[in-house]
C-alpha positions as CSV (number, residue, x, y, z in Angstrom):
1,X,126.6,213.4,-56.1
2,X,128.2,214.2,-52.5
3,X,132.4,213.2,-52.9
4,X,133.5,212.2,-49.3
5,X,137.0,214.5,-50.3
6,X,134.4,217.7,-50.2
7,X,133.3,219.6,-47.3
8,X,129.9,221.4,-47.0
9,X,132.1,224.6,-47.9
10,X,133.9,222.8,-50.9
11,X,130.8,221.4,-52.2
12,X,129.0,224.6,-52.6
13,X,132.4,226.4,-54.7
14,X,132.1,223.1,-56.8
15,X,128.6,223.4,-57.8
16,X,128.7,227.2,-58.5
17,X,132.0,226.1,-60.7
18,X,129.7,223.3,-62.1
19,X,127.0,226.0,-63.4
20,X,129.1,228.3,-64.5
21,X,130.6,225.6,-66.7
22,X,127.6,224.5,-68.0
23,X,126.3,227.9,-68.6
24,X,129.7,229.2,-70.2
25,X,128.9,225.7,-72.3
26,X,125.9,227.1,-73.9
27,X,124.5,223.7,-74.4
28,X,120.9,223.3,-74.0
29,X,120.8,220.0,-72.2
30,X,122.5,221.7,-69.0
31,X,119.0,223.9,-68.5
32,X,116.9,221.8,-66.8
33,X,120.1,221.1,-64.0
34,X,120.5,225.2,-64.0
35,X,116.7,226.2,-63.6
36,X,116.5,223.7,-61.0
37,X,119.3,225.0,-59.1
38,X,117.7,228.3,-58.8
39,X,116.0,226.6,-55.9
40,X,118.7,225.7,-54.2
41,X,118.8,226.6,-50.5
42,X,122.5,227.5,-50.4
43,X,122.5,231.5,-52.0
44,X,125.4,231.2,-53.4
45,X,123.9,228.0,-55.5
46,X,121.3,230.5,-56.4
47,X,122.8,233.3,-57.2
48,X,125.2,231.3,-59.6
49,X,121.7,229.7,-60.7
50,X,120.5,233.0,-61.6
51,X,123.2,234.5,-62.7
52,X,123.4,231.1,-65.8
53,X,119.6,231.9,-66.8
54,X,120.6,235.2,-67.4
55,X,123.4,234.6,-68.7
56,X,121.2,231.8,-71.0
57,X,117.9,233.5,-71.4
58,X,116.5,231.0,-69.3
């Protein structure tokens, strides 16, 4: 979802928090949202992405 409060720059820092979260979780049903993310065209989205699988064994 895009929050009208968020800028572009604030958006990206809450979706890396948001993986790191559901990483740090351990719960399965976040690895679909994480693997996908891996694509993400913002780096830092990725690396957070990658950094989760890894973190996962994903």
């Amino acid at each position: 979802p895009r929050f009208w409060y968020i800028g572009q720059d604030g958006l990206c820092v809450w979706k890396c928090n948001a993986l790191r979260a559901m990483a740090n979780s351990g719960d399965q049903k976040y690895h679909e949202y994480i693997k996908e993310a891996v694509e993400n065209p913002d780096q830092n989205i990725r690396n957070t992405a990658l950094w989760a699988c890894q973190q996962l064994g994903i």
